[in-house]
C-alpha positions, 0 to 999 in steps of 0.5 A: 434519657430520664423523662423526669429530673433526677430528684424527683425519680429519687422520690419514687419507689414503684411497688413489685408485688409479683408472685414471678420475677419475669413480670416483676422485671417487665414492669420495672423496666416499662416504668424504669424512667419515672422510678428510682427505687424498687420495692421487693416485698413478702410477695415476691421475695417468698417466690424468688428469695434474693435473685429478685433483689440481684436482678433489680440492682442489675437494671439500676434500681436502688433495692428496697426490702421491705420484709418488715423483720421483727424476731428476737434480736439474734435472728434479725441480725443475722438475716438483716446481714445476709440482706446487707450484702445482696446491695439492697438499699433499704431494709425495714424493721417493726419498730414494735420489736423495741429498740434492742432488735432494732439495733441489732437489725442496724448493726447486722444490715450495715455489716453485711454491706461493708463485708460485701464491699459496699456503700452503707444502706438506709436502715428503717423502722416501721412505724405504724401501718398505713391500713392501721387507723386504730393506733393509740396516739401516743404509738408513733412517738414511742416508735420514732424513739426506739427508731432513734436510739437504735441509730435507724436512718430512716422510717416508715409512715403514713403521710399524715404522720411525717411532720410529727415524726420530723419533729421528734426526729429531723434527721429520719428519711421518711419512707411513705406508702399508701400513696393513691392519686386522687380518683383512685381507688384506697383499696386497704389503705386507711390513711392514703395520700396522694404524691403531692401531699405526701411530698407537701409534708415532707416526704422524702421516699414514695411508694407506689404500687397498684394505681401503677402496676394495676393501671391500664397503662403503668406507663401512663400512670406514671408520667401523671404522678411525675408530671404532678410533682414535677408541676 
């Protein structure tokens, strides 16, 4: 039995920056009742490739990929394709690549999914970094629209940029990192958040790594970010 209702563990995406896939599976499975999505990053997936994906579907997680594709728009097609059909959820694109390789990312990740037999995942442009605190103003505007033209479902932004970028595109499901809860640490996370304001903005997707998996007790950890948008 979950211990947290199901529309707040669809909001959690528990980060698995691991070097080994037997530690990576171990906390997913300790914090398995209080997240509904996994985020396999660079880290992981360089060490194991695909099996890192496989084996979290297995426990029942939607599969974030966050590989943060950008090449020329052939290349990102054909390994957003190979992506598409491991099952992974959720895939992500620099949007600083330009709406043509965003497309093409789309277009190959959707593809790969439906030749596999499976539902249509969530396609998502990164926008601006969270540990970029430099970016010129008018940056997130021009990477919501390549985001929009290039049909992305969603994007990747810090918590201080969802209501503009739901102004330009309502219909993007926001994908948030950076989140810290208050007291701890920012570590490299310029413009950080905590669950409860980034939900107070409108965020749909929460990612969540160190204040859990570094944590002294993940389990406990956990409960507390539920509990504080559970309250």
């Amino acid at each position: 039995m979950t211990e947290v209702p199901e529309e707040i563990r669809r909001k959690l995406a528990i980060v698995l920056d691991f070097d080994d896939l037997v530690e990576a599976l171990r906390m997913a499975r300790e914090v398995r009742p209080w997240f509904g999505t996994a985020k396999v990053g660079l880290e992981l997936y360089s060490s194991v490739g695909p099996d890192a994906i496989t084996a979290l579907t297995d426990l029942g997680y939607d599969v974030f990929a966050d590989l943060k594709f950008y090449d020329i728009p052939t290349t990102v097609n054909r390994a957003a394709r190979v992506v598409g059909a491991l099952g992974t959820k959720y895939l992500n694109f620099h949007a600083q690549g330009g709406a043509a390789m965003l497309r093409a990312g789309v277009e190959g990740f959707k593809q790969g999914a439906l030749d596999a037999g499976l539902p249509e995942p969530c396609a998502l442009a990164v926008t601006v970094l969270t540990s970029d605190s430099d970016a010129p103003p008018h940056i997130l505007g021009k990477r919501v629209q390549a985001a929009l033209e290039s049909d992305c479902d969603g994007i990747v932004c810090a918590a201080s940029d969802v209501k503009e970028a739901k102004q330009y595109g309502p219909r993007l499901i926001t994908v948030v990192p950076g989140i810290r809860p208050a007291g701890t640490p920012r570590h490299e996370q310029a413009r950080a958040a905590t669950p409860r304001e980034a939900v107070d903005a409108g965020a749909d997707l929460l990612v969540i790594g160190r204040p859990v998996t570094r944590a002294d007790d993940p389990i406990a950890a956990a409960k507390a970010i539920a509990a504080e948008l559970t309250d």
